[in-house]
TILUMFI-686989 format. One record per residue (C-alpha): residue number from 1; residue in three letters; chain; x, y negated, z. Coordinates in nm, 4 decimals, decimal comma, padded with zeros to 6 digits. Layout:
N
r num NUM; residuo ALA; cadena A; east X; north Y; up Z
...
//
This chain:
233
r num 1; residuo UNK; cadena A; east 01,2607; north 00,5790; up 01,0051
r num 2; residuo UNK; cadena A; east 01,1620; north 00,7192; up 00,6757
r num 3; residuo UNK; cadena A; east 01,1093; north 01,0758; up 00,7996
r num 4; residuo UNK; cadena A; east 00,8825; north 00,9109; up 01,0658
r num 5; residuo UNK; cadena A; east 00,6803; north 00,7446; up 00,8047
r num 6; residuo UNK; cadena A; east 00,6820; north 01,1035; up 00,6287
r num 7; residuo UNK; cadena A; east 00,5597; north 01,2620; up 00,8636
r num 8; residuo UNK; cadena A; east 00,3099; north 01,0184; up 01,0206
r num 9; residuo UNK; cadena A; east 00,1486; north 00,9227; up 00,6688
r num 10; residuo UNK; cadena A; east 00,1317; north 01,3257; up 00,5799
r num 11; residuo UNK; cadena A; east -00,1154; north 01,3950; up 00,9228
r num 12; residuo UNK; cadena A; east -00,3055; north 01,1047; up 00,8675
r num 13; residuo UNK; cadena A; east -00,3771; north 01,1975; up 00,4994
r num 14; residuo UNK; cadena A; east -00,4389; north 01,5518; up 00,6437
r num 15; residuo UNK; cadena A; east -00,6973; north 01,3934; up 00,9000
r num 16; residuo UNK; cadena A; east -00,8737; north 01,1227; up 00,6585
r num 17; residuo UNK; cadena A; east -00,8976; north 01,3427; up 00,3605
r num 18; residuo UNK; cadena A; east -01,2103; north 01,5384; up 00,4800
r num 19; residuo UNK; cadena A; east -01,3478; north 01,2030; up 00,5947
r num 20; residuo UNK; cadena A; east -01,2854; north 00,9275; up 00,2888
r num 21; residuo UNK; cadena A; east -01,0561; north 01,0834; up 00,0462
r num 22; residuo UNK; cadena A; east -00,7338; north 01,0353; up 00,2831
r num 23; residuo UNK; cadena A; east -00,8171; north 00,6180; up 00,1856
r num 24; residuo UNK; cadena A; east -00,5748; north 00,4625; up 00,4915
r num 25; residuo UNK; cadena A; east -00,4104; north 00,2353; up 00,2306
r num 26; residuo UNK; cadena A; east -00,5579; north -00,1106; up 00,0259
r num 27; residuo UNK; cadena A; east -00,3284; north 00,0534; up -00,2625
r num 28; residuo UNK; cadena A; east -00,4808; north 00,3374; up -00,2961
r num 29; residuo UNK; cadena A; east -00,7896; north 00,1985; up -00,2413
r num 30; residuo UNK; cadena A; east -00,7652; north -00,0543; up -00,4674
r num 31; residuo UNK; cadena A; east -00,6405; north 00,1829; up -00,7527
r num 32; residuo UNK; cadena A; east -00,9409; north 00,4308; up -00,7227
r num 33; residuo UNK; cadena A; east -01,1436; north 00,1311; up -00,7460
r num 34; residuo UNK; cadena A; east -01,0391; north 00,0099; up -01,0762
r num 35; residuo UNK; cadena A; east -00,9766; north 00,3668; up -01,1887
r num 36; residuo UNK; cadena A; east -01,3884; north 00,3879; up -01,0869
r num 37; residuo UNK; cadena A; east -01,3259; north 00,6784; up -00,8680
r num 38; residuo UNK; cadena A; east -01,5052; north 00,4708; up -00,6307
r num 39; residuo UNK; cadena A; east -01,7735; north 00,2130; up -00,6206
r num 40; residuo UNK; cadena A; east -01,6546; north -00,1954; up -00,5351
r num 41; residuo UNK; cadena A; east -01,8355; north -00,1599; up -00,1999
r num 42; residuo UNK; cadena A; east -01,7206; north 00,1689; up -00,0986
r num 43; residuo UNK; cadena A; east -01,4013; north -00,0171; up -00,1452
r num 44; residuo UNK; cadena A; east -01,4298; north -00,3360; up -00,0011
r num 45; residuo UNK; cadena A; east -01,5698; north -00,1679; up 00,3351
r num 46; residuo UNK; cadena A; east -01,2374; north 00,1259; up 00,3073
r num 47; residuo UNK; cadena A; east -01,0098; north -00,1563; up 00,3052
r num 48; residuo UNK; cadena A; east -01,1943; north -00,3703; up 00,5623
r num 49; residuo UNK; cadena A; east -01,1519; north -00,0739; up 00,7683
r num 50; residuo UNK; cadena A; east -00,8090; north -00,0428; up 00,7060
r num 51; residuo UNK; cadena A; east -00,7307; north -00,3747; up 00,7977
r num 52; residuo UNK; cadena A; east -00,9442; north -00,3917; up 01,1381
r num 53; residuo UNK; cadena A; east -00,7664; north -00,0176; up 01,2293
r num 54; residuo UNK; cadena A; east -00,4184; north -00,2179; up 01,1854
r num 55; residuo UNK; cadena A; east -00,4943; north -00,4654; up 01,3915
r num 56; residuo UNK; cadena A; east -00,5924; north -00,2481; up 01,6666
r num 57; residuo UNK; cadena A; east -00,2931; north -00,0436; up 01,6571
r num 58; residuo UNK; cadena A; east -00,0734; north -00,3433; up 01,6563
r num 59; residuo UNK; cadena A; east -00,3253; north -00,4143; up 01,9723
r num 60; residuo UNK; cadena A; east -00,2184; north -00,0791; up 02,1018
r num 61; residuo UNK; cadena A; east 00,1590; north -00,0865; up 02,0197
r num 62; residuo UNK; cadena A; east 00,1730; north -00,4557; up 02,1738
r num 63; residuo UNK; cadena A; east 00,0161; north -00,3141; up 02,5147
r num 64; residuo UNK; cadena A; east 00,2770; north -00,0283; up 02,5661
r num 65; residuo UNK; cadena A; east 00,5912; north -00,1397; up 02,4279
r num 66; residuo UNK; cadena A; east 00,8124; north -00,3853; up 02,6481
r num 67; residuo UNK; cadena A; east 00,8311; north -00,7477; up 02,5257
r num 68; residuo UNK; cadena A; east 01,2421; north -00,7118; up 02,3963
r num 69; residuo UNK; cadena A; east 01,1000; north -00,3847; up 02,1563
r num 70; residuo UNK; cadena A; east 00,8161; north -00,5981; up 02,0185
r num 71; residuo UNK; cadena A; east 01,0750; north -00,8729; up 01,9609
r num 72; residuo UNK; cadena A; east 01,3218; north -00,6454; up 01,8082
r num 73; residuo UNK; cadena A; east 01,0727; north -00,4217; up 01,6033
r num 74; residuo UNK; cadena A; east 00,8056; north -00,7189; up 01,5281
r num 75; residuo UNK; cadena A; east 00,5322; north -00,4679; up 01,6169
r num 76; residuo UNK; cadena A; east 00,6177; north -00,2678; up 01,2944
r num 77; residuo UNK; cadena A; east 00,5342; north -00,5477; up 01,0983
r num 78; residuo UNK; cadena A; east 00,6362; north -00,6438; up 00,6950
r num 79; residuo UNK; cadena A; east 00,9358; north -00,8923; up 00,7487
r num 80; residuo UNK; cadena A; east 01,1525; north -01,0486; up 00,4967
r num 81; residuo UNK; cadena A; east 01,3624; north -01,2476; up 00,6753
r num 82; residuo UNK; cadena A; east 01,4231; north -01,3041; up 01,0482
r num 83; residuo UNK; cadena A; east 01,6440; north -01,6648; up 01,2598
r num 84; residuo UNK; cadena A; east 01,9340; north -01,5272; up 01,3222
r num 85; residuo UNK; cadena A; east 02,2073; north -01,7257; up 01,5523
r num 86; residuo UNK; cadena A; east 02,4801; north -01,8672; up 01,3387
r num 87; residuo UNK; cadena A; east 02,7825; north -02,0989; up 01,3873
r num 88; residuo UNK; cadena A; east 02,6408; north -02,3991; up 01,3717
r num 89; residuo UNK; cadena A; east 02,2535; north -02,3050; up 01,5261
r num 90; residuo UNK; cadena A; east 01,9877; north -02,0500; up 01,4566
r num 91; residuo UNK; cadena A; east 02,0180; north -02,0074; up 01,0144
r num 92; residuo UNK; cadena A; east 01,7424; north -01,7755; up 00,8234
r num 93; residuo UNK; cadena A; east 01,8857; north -01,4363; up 00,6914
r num 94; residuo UNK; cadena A; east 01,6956; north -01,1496; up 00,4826
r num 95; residuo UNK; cadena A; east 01,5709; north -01,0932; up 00,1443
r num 96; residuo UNK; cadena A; east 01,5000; north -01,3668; up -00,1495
r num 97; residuo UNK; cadena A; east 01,0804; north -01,4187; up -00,2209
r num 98; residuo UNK; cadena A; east 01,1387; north -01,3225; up -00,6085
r num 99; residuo UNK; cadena A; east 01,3555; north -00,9982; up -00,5150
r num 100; residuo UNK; cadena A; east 01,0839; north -00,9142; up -00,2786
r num 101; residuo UNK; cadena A; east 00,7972; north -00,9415; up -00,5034
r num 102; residuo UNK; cadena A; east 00,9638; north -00,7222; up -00,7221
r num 103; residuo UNK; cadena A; east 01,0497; north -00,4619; up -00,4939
r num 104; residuo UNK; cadena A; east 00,6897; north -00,4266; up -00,3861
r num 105; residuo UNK; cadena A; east 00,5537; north -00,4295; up -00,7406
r num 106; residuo UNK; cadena A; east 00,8101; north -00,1782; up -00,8589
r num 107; residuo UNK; cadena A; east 00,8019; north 00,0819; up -00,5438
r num 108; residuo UNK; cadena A; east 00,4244; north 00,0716; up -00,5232
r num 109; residuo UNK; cadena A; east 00,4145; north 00,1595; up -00,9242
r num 110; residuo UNK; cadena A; east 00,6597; north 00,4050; up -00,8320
r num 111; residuo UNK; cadena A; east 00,4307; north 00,5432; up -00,5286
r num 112; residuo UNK; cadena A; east 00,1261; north 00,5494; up -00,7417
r num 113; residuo UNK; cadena A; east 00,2781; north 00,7156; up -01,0356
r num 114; residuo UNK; cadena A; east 00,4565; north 00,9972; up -00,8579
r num 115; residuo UNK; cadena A; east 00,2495; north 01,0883; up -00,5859
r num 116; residuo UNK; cadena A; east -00,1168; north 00,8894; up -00,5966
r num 117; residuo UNK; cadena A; east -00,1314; north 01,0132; up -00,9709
r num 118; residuo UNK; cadena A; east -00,1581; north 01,3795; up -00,8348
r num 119; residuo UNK; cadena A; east -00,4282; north 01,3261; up -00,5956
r num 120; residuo UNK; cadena A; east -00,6215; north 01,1126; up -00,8322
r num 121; residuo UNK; cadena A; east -00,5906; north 01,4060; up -01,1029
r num 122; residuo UNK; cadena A; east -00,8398; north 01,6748; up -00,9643
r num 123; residuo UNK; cadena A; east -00,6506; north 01,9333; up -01,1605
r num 124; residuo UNK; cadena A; east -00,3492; north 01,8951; up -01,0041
r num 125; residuo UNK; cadena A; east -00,4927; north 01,8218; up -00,7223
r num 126; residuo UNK; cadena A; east -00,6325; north 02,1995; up -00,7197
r num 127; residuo UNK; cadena A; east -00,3954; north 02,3405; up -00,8377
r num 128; residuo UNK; cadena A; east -00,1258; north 02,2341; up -00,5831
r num 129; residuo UNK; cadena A; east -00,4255; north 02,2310; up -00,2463
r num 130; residuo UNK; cadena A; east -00,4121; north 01,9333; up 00,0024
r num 131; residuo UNK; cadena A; east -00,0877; north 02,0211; up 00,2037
r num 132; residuo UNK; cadena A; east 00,0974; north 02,0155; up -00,0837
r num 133; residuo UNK; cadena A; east -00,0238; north 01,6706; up -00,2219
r num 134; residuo UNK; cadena A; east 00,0198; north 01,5426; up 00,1480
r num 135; residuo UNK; cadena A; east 00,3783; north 01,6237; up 00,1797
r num 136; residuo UNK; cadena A; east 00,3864; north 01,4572; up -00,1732
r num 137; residuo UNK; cadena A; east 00,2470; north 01,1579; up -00,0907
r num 138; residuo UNK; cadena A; east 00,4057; north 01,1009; up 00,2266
r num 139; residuo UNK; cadena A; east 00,7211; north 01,1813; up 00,1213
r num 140; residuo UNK; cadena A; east 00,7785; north 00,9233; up -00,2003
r num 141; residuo UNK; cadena A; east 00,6717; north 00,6699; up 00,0386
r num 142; residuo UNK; cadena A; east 00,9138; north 00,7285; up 00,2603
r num 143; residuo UNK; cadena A; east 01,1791; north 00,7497; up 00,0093
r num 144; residuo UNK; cadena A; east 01,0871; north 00,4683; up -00,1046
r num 145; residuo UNK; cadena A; east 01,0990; north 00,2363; up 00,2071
r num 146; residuo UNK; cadena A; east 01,4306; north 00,4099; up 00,2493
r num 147; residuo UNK; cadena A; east 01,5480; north 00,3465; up -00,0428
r num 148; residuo UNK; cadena A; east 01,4379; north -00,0372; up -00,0936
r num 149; residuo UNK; cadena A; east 01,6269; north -00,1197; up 00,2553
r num 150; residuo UNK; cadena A; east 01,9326; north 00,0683; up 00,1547
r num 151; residuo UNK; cadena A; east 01,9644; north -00,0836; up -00,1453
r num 152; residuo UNK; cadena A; east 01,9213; north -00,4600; up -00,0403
r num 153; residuo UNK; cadena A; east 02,0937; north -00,4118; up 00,2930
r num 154; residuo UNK; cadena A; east 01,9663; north -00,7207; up 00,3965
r num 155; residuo UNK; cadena A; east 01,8969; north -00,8082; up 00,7669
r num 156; residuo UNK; cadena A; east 01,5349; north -00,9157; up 00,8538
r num 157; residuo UNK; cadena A; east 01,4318; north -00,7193; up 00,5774
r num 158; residuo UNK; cadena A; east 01,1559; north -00,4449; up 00,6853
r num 159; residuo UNK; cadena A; east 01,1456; north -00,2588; up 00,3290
r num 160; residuo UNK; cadena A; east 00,8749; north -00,2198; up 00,1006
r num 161; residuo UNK; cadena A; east 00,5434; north -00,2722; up 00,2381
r num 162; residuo UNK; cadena A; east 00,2974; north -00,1095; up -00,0158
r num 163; residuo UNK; cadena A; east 00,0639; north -00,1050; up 00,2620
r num 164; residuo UNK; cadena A; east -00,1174; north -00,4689; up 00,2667
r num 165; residuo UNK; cadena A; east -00,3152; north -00,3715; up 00,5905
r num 166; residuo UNK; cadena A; east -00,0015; north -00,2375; up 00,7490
r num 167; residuo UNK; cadena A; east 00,1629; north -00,5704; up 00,6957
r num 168; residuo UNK; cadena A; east -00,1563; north -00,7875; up 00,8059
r num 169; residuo UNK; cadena A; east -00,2735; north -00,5916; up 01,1478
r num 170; residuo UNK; cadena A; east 00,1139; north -00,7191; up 01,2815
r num 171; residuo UNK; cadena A; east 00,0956; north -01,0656; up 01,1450
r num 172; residuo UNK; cadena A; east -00,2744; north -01,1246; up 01,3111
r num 173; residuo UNK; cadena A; east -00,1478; north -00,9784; up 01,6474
r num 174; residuo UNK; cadena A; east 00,1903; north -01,1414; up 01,6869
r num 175; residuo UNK; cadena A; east 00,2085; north -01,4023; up 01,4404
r num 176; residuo UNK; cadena A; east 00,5125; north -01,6242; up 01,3764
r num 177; residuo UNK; cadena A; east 00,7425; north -01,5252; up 01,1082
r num 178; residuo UNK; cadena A; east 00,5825; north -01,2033; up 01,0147
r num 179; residuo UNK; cadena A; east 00,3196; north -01,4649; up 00,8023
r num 180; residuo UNK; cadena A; east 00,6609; north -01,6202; up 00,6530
r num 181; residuo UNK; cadena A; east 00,5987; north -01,4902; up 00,2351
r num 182; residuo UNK; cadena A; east 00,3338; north -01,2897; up 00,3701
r num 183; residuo UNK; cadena A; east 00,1520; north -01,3225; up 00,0366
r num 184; residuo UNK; cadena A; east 00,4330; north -01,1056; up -00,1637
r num 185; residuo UNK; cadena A; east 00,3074; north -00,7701; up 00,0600
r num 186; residuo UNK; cadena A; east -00,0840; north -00,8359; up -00,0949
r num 187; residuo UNK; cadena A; east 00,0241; north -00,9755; up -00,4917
r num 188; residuo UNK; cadena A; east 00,3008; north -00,7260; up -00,5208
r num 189; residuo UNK; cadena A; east 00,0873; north -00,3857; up -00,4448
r num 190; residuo UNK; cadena A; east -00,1929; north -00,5993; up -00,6175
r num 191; residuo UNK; cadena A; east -00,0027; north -00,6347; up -00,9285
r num 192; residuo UNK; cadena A; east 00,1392; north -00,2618; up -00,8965
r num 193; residuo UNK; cadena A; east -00,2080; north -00,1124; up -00,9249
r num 194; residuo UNK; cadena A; east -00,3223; north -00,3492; up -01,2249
r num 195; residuo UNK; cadena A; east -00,0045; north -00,1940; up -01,4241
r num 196; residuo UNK; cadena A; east -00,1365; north 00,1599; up -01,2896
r num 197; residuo UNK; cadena A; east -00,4652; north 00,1179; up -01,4153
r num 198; residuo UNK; cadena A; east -00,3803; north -00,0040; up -01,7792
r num 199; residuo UNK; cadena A; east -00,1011; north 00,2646; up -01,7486
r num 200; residuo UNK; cadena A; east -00,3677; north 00,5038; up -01,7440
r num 201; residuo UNK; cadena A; east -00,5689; north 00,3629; up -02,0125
r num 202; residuo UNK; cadena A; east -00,2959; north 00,3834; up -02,2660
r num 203; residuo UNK; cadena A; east -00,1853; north 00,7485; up -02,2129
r num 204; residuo UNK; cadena A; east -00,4006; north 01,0321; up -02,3790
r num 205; residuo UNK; cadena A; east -00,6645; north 01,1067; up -02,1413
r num 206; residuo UNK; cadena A; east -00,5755; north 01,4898; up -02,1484
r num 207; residuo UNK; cadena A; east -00,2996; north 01,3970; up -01,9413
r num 208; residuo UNK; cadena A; east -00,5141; north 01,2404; up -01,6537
r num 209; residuo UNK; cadena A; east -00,7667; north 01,4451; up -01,5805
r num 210; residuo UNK; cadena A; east -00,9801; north 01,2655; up -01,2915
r num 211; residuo UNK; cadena A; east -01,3185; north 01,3013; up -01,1600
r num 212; residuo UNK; cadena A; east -01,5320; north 01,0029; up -01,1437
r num 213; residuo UNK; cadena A; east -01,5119; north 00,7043; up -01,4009
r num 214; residuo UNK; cadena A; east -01,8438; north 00,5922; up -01,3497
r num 215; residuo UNK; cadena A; east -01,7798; north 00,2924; up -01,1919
r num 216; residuo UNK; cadena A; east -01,4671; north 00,1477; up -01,3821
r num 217; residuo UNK; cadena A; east -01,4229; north -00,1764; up -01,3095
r num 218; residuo UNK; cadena A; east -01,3419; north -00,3149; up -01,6076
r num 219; residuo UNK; cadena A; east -01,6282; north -00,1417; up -01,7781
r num 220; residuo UNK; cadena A; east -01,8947; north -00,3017; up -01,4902
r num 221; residuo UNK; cadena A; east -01,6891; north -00,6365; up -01,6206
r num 222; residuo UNK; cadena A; east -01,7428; north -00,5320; up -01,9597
r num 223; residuo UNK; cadena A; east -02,1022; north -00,5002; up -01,9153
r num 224; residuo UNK; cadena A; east -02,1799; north -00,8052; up -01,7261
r num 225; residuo UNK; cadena A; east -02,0046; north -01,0371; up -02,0064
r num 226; residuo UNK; cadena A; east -02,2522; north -00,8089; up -02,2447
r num 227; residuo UNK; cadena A; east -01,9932; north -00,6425; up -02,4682
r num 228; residuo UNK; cadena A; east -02,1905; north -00,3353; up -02,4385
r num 229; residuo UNK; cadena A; east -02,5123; north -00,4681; up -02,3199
r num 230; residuo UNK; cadena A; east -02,5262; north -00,6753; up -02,0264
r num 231; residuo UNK; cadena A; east -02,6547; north -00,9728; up -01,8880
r num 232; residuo UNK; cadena A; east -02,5536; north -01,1539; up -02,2199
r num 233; residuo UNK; cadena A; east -02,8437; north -00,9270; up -02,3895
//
């Protein structure tokens, strides 16, 4: 499973790149957008995208899989726990909400700071050329799904989502219990890229060297409340 996701997320990066930046992900998204590599619009309309393209490949996956590999798979959906039969009657089994939330906000630091980090920093970037940061990127996130479902162990428990439009395109097509805590896979990655972001701000800056900046979000905040010249002026 986590070699598919390797693989898979590696060729879409290598076909999106030349198109938005290899944006296929509200996280990374999200993180350019308060890093102002990208503009709040450009953003809102990447991760709109991303959102409807999930729900028409759950559309997709739902018209050629058979009904028992929908059932068994939930359409690739984020899951955290799943009815299992028990002695006495059908009981709940998977992963705790707290744990969860954790796991999300940890791996998708973990994501952005070992791989993201490299495509954000141009010189890196560069130096390395796009396969490279690809097989990068695509690989830490599938170690890290890997590792978050080895670790717990649990049944009903998908792994890591860090992928809020991954999650959502399921939970509009099929429903159910794949909107059970369905919150922790947008707060989690959420939270994750808010850590990022002042991560980045407290370092040196000649150890991030991006391109862009001009549309920091906190600095447009900054500016609106008039700190350095707003609309309180």
């Amino acid at each position: 499973m986590s070699f598919l996701i390797f693989i898979t997320i590696t060729i879409l990066l290598l076909a999106t790149i030349p198109i938005s930046g290899g944006h296929i992900n509200p996280v990374i998204t999200f993180s350019a957008t308060l890093l102002g590599l990208i503009s709040i619009s450009r953003a809102f309309i990447y991760i709109l995208a991303q959102c409807v393209g999930a729900v028409l490949g759950a559309l997709a996956l739902k018209a050629v899989v058979s009904s028992k590999i929908e059932q068994a798979f939930s359409l690739g959906g984020c899951t955290l726990t799943v009815i299992a039969p028990g002695p006495n009657g059908p009981i709940t089994v998977g992963l705790e909400t707290g744990q969860a939330l954790w796991l999300e906000i940890i791996c998708t630091f973990v994501f952005l700071f070992a791989s993201i980090w490299i495509a954000f920093d141009h010189r890196q970037a560069k130096a390395l050329g796009r396969i490279p940061v690809c097989l990068i990127i695509g690989g830490v996130l599938g170690l890290l799904v890997f590792i978050s479902t080895t670790v717990t162990a649990k049944k009903g428990y998908a792994g890591v989502g860090m992928n809020p439009a991954r999650c959502i395109g399921p939970a509009l097509v099929r429903g159910g219990h794949l909107w059970n805590e369905h919150w922790v896979f947008w707060a989690g990655p959420a939270i994750a890229c808010v850590a990022f972001y002042l991560y980045t701000k407290i370092i040196p800056h000649q150890h991030f060297h991006a391109q862009g900046y001009k549309h920091d979000f906190f600095g447009i905040l900054k500016a609106l409340i008039g700190v350095d010249g707003g609309l309180a002026k």
